[in-house]
C-alpha positions, 0 to 999 in steps of 0.5 A: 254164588258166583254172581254173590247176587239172588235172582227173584221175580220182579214183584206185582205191586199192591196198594192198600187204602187205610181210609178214615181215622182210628179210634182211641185205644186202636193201634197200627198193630190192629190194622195190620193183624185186620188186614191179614184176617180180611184177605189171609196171610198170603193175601199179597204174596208176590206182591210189594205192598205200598200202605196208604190212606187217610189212617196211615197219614195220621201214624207216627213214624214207630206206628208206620214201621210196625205195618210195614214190619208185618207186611211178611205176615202178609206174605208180601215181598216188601211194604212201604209208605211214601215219605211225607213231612213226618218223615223227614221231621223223624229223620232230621238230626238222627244219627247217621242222616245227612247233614248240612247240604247233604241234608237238603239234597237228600230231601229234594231226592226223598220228596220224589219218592211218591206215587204217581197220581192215576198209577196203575196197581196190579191189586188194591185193598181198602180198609175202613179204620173208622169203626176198627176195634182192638184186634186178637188173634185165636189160633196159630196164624196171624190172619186167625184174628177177630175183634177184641169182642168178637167170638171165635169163628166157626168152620171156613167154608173152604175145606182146606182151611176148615182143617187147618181152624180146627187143628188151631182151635184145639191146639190153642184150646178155645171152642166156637163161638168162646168170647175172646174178651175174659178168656184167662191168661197165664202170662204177657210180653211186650216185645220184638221188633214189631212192637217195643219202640218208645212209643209202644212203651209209652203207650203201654205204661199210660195203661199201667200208670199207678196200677197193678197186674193181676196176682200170679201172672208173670208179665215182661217187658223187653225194648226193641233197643238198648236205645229204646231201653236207655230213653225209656229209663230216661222218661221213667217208664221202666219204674212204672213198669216194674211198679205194676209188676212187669220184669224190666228187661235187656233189648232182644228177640227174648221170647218172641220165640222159643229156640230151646231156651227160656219160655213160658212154659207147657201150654201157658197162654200169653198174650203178646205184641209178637208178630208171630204166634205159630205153635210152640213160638214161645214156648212147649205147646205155648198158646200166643194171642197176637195183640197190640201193646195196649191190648197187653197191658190191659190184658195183664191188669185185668188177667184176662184178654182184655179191651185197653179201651176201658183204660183210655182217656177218650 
């Protein structure tokens, strides 16, 4: 207090290497929930985390923001990715960036902000994107994660853990070796500041164009922004969709999670771009299945978890 300053350890640094490319229907939200599955959710604590590779250099900059937005879901200090062309190409002409020759100077300082060759990590991952599916979570954490047509896994082989799968299993109601893929659900929502900026909107309604969600289930849209809501009624998203029967909503945290307020209601089973899926986040015994908003959408259409690639034009 007297200091008005918080002392912290110094983080280890940590780079993880997304290398190839990402297939149609495959999203920055399925790398990152991979990647926490792969190493578990405090596989980087302590660490500041730098993202990179091949994947990461084809990502638009919306796409960059939802990794490092989860990067906290990794347990990591902070993440980040070095500046290149598209970033100074989203930021020029933005409100509140420089101008003019403030412009320039400010690029020539951005462009130095890359890692040294042949530096030195304390810890380095790689992932391959190449064969990488749409991503899902079963159980409570964010590293509960598997492939859009995989089967919920069995015990770990760690006791510790083994409890803690279980204790997820039964909250989220869904046995060893359960297909993911056709497992009923009550509800969907594509929001939070993890996935609701344009281009997650856009992605989402290209699935829900000129289609319908299935009967009885209550399906919401809310926009990370009142910025975004504003672009995206400006490119006519929001009547396609209000037209496949999804609520428009206000920007807001909504219910990316449960204070008391609004949900959707004792144990319903929603699957949601949040990042976030702990018991009771949405909800009383809500049971939340982390997915990207493509995954969402065609899980609303079909009412059921659903693979978006079956909706995506190769």
């Amino acid at each position: 207090l007297v200091t008005k300053t918080l002392r912290v350890v110094r983080p280890q640094t940590m780079r993880v290497r997304f290398d190839g490319s990402l297939q149609p229907g495959v999203s920055a939200k399925d790398m990152i929930l991979h990647l926490i599955a792969t190493h578990g959710a405090n596989g980087a604590r302590g660490c500041a985390v730098e993202f990179s590779g091949q994947a990461v250099a084809e990502l638009g900059m919306e796409a960059r923001m939802t990794l490092c937005n989860m990067a906290v879901e990794f347990s990591a200090f902070t993440g980040l990715i070095a500046p290149d062309a598209k970033t100074l190409e989203f930021l020029r002409g933005r409100p509140y960036s420089p101008a003019g020759t403030q412009w320039a100077q400010a690029v020539s300082y951005w462009q130095t902000l890359q890692t040294a060759p042949g530096a030195h990590f304390d810890r380095e991952l790689a992932i391959d994107c190449s064969a990488l599916e749409p991503q899902v979570t079963w159980g409570t954490s964010p590293e509960h994660a598997v492939g859009i047509c995989a089967r919920v896994p069995g015990p770990a082989p760690d006791d510790a853990d083994r409890d803690s799968r279980q204790t997820a299993r039964a909250y989220m109601g869904v046995e060893v070796g359960q297909a993911l893929a056709g497992t009923p659900i009550d509800a969907a929502f594509i929001g939070s500041c993890t996935n609701s900026r344009i281009t997650d909107l856009r992605q989402a309604a290209a699935i829900l164009r000129g289609r319908k969600i299935a009967p009885g289930l209550r399906a919401i849209c809310v926009p990370g922004s009142m910025q975004v809501k504003a672009q995206a009624e400006a490119e006519g998203l929001d009547r396609i969709f209000t037209a496949a029967g999804f609520e428009w909503r206000a920007s807001g945290c909504s219910m990316c999670f449960f204070a008391g307020g609004e949900h959707f209601g004792y144990r319903q089973r929603v699957v949601t771009t949040t990042n976030r899926n702990f018991e009771s986040r949405q909800g009383p015994e809500t049971r939340s299945h982390l997915a990207s908003p493509a995954t969402v959408a065609a899980s609303a259409l079909r009412g059921c978890i659903a693979d978006p690639r079956e909706y995506v034009e190769k």
